[in-house]
N, C-alpha and C positions, 0 to 999 in steps of 0.2 A: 655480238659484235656486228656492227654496221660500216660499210663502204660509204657512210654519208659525207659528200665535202659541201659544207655550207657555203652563201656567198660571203663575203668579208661585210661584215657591219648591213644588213640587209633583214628587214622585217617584215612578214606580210601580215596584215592590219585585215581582221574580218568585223562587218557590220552588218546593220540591216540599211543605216541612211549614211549619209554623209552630203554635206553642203562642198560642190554646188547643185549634186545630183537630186536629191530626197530630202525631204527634212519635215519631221512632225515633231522634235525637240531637240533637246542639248546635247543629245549623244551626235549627232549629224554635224553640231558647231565642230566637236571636240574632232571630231573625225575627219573635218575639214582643214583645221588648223594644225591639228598635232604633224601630221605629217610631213607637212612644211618644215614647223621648228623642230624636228627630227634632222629632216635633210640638212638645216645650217648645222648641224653638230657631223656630217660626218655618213650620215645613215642614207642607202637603200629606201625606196619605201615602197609597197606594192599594197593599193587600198582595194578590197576587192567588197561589191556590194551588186546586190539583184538591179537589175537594169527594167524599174518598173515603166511602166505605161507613162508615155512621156517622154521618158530619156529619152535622146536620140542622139548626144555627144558621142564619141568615141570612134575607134578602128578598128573593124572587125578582123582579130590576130590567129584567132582559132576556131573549131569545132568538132565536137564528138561527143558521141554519147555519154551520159553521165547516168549513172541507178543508185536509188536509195532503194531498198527492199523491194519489190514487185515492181516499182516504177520506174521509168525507163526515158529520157528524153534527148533526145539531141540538143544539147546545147552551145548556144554563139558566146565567143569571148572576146567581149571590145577592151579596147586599151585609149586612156584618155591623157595624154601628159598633166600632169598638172603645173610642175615645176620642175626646176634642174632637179634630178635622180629622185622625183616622184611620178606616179601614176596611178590610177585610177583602173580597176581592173571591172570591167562591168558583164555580168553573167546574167544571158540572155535566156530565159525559157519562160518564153508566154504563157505556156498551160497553167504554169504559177505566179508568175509575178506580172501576167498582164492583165492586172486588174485595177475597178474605180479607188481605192487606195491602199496605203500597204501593208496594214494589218488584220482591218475587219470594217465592217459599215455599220452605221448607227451604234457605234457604241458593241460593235458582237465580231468577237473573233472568228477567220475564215477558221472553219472548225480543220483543214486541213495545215493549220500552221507550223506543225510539227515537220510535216512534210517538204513545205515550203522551205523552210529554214535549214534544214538538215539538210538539202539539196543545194542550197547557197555553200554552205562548207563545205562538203562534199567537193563538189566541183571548184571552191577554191583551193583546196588540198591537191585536188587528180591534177588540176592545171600546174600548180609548184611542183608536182612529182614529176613532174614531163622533161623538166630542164632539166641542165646538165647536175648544178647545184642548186640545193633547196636553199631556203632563209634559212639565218641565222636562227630567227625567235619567229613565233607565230602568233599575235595577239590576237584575240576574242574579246567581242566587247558585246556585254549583255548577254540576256539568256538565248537570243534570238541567234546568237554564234557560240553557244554553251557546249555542242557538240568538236569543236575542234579539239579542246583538250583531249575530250573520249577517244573520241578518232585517231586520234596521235598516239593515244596508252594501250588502243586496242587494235584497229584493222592494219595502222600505219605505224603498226613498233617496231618490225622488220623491213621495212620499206626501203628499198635502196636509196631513197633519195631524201623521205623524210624519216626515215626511223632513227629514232634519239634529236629530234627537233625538239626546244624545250619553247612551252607556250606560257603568255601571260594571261591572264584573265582579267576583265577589268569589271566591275559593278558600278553602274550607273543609277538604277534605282530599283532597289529593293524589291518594291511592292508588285513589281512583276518578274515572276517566277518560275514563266515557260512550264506549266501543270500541263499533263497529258493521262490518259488512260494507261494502266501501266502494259497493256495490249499492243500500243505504239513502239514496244522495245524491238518485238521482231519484225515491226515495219521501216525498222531506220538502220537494220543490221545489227544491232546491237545483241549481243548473247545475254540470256536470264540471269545470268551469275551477277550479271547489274544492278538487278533490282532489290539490293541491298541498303542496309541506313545508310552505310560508308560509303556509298554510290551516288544512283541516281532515284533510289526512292525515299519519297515524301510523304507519309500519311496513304498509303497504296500507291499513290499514284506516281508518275516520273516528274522529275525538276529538272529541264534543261540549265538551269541557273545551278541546281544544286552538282551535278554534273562536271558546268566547269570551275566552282569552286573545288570539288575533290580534287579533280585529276589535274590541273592545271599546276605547273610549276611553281607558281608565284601568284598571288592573287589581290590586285590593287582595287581601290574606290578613289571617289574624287576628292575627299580634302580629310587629311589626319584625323580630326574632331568626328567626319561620319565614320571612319576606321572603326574609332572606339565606339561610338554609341550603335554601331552598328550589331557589335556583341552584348549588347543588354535585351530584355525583355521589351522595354520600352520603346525602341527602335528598328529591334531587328528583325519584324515580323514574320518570326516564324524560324527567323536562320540566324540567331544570336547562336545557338549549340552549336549549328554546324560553322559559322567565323570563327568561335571560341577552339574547335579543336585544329584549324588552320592560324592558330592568331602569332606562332611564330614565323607564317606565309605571306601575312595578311597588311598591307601599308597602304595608307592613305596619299594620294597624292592631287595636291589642289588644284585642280584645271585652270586654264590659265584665260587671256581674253585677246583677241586682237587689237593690239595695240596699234596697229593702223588702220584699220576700220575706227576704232575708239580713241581719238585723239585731239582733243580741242582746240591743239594749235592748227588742225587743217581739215577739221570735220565741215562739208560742205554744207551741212544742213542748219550752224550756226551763222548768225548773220554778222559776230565780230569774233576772231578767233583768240586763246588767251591760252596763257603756260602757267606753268608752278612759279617762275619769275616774275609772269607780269600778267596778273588776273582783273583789270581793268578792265576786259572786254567783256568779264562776264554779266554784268548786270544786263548787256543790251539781250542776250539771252534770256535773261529774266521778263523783262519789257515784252520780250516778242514770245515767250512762252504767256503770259497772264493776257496779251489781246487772241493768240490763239483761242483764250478761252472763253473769249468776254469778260474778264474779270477787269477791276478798275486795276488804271497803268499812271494813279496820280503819283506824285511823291509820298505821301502816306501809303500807297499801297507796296511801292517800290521798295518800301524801309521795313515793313512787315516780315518777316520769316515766310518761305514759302516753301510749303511740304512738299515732296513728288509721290508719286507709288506708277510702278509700271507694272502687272500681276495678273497670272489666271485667278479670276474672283473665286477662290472655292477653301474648303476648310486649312489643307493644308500650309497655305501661305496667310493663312493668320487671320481670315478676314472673318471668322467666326468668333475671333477676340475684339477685330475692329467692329462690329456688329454688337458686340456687346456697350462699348462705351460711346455708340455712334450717336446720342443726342451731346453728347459732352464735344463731338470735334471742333464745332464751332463755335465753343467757350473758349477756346486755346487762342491766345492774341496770334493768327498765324492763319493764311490763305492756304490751301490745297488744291492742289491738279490730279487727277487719276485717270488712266488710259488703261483697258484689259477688257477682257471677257470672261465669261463663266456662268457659275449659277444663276439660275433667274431671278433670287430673293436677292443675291449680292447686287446684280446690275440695278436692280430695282431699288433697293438701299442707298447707293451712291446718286442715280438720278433722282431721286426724291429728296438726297439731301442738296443735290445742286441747286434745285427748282426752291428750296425753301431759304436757299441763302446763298443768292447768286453773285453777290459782292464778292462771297468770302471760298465758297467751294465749286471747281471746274470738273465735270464727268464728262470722259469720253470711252462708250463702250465700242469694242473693237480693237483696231492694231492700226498703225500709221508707224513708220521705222520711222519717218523724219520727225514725227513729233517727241519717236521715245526720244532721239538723241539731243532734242530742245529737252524734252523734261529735265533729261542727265545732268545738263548745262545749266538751266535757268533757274532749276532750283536748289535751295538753303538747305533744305534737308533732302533725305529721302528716306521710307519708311518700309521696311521688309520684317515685317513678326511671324515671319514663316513658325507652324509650329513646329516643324524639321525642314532641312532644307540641305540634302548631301554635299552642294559646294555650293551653288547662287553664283550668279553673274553680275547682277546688278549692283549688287553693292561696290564690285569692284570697279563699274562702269564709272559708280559713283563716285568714287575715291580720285579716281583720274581725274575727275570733272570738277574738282572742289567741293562736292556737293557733302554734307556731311552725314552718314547711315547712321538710322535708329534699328537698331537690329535685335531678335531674339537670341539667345545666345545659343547657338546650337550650330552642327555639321560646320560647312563652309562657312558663313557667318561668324561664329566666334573664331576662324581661324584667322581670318582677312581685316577685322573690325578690334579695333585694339581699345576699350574701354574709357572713358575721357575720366582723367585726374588733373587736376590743376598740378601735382609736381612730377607729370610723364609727361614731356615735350613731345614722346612720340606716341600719344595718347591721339587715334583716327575717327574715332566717334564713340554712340552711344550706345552699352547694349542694355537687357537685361533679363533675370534668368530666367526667372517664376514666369509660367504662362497662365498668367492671371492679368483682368482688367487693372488693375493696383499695379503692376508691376510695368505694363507699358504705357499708363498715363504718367508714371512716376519719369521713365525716360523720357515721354517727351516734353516736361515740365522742366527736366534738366536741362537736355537742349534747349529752348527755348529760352532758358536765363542765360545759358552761358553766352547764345547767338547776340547779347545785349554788349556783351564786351569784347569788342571787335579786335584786340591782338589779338586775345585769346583764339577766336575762333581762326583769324590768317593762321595762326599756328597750326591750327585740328586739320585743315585745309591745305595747308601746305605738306605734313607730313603723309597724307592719305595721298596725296598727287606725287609725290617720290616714290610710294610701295609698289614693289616690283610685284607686278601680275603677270607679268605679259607669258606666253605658251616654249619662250625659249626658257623661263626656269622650268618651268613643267617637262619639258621637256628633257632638260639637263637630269631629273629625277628618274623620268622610265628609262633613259641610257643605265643609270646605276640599276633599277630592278632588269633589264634586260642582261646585264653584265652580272649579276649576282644568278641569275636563272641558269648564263651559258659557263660559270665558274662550275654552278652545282652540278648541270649535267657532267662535265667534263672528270668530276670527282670522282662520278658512277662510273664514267668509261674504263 
């Protein structure tokens, strides 16, 4: 029995990054965003992440020592508003997080990351124990905050202030899964009785992922479709058994986009703005994306189909299938633009096909935000054959934009991307399933006829620019797994 009084509707959000602090991927958008459209529903929010080398926002609100196992550090706690009833809680300890970036260099983990990271929870737990009332719910995002659940089931079960907190877990991507020496147990406090399959051991070793999948109350991903394929052989590297025996836990929920960052009727980077009502303005988009690239800006090139891709060049997202049929791209009656980095055979592929067909295909290796959001805009298609892809952004950047996705059918992707049939009105684009050369030449041969019959296509265009993306549905879904979490516990009590 626990003395805990939670605060009313109040969450505390653990990560490694969040935008606008940190960001080396999509978990730092998601981190960024969700909290906002949490707070329009109602909610608390308290986002708490390592205050790396760099940061300097915030207001220093506390200090005291924090320990993981033998280690011991004084640590600073800034507070950053972000919004009405959000904030930003930034956990200051240079010994570990003031370094050149924030998981490892060249490619190689700080081999102390277990520490690291365990010390971020840690100290956002000790700091929620300190008030009067703890949160409602405690979400953990990635392996990298995989110790909160633990922590909650084991040091902080009697805790006056969080004992009986019920936490969510959320998996972002897979294929990293916080491995450690199983030796690292009694350097994080953790007792031996863990190192069990139904725990936190993997193959010997510990899984901070594996971790807070067990013990976590409830345990989300980013869009339904990776939910499921997340429990097969084929997707779930390594951890299909262990989602399968949580899979009455286990919900998929599809991260959402900011809808006002991503907006064509007021996106400052396009040079004419245009709506699902009145898409007139998008062609000058077109115009001003094809001279960015030196491509011809005649009327013929204007009336051509023009493909996008915005992507880290590397197998995952597909480009080891584009690579397969890459003499054939510019046999497709249709211009391409591509922006990204990655492999060095990828970059090298895409500049060798620009240079040999510079009418018809534009490469730009690297990142430019204003160019992604001309691509969004200016072009007819846009092409993501990710071979997995947990949720994807882009296509639904694309959907907002008129733009129309050729997509593999997979994770995020087939959830957002509604298959084109001449008698589905609400038919969004292309996909298709087999991840074979044959199977996405065959999509883009489709689109490419259907782009010839121009209702049809205002139709595909219009109905993609209506689908609700935006992070206040998203959000309206982890209030339901928040509230199914704090029902369950309450069943126990």
């Amino acid at each position: 029995m626990t003395t805990r009084k939670p605060s009313a509707r109040s969450v505390l959000i653990i990560g490694s990054e969040a935008v606008p602090f940190a960001k080396t991927g999509g978990l730092a958008d998601v981190l960024g965003a969700l909290p906002l459209a949490l707070a329009r529903l109602g909610w608390s929010v308290t986002v708490a992440l390592p205050r790396y080398r760099g940061i300097t926002g915030g207001q220093p609100v506390d200090r005291f020592p924090v320990s993981v196992g033998a280690y011991t550090s004084d640590v600073g706690f800034y507070e950053s508003p972000l919004a009405e009833r959000v904030r930003a809680l930034l956990i200051d300890c240079p010994g570990l997080f003031d370094r050149d970036q924030l998981y490892g260099v060249e490619g190689i983990d700080y081999p102390d990351n277990a520490l690291r990271f365990a010390l971020l929870v840690r100290a956002a737990l000790e700091w929620a124990g300190r008030a009067e009332r703890g949160p409602s719910i405690v979400h953990a995002h990635d392996w990298q905050a995989g110790l909160a659940p633990v922590y909650l089931r084991t040091r902080y079960a009697s805790h006056p202030v969080l004992g009986g907190t019920p936490s969510v877990f959320t998996i972002h991507n897979l294929a990293y899964q916080g491995l450690f020496g199983a030796d690292w147990l009694s350097h994080l406090d953790l007792p031996p009785d863990l190192l069990t399959i139904d725990r936190l051991e993997y193959w010997g070793r510990i899984s901070l992922l594996k971790g807070g999948i067990n013990d976590a109350d409830l345990v989300t991903t980013v869009s339904p479709q990776y939910a499921r394929e997340a429990q097969t052989k084929e997707f779930g590297f390594g951890f299909d058994g262990i989602l399968q025996r949580r899979a009455s836990d286990f919900v998929g929920i599809l991260n959402g986009i900011d809808t006002d960052e991503w907006d064509p009727a007021r996106d400052r980077f396009l040079p004419v703005p245009f709506n699902v009502e009145d898409v007139s303005g998008k062609p000058a988009s077109k115009r001003a994306l094809l001279s960015r690239y030196d491509l011809p800006i005649d009327e013929q090139a204007m009336q051509r189909p023009l493909i996008g891709m915005i992507s880290r060049m590397v197998d995952q997202k597909g480009f080891d299938l584009i690579a397969s049929i890459a003499e054939a791209l510019a046999a497709f009656d249709a211009s391409w633009v591509v922006l990204g980095t990655g492999e060095p055979r990828y970059q090298d592929l895409w500049t060798r096909l620009a240079g040999r067909h510079p009418d018809r295909i534009g490469a730009r290796i690297g990142f430019d935000e204003g160019l992604a959001h001309l691509i969004e805009a200016g072009a007819d298609l846009f092409l993501m054959p990710s071979r997995f892809e947990p949720c994807g952004l882009n296509q639904m950047y694309s959907l907002r934009y008129g733009t129309v996705p050729v997509v593999h059918g997979v994770g995020g992707l087939l959830d957002t991307v509604r298959d084109y049939s001449p008698r589905d009105a609400r038919s969004t684009g292309f996909v298709f399933r087999d991840y074979v050369p044959a199977a996405l030449t065959g999509a883009l041969t489709r689109a490419l006829t259907v782009f010839q019959d121009k209702p049809r296509w205002g139709t595909l265009q219009a109905a993609g620019m209506r689908q609700d993306n935006s992070w206040d549905r998203s959000a309206r879904e982890y209030v339901r797994i928040y509230e199914r979490a704090l029902r369950a516990r309450r069943a126990k009590d």
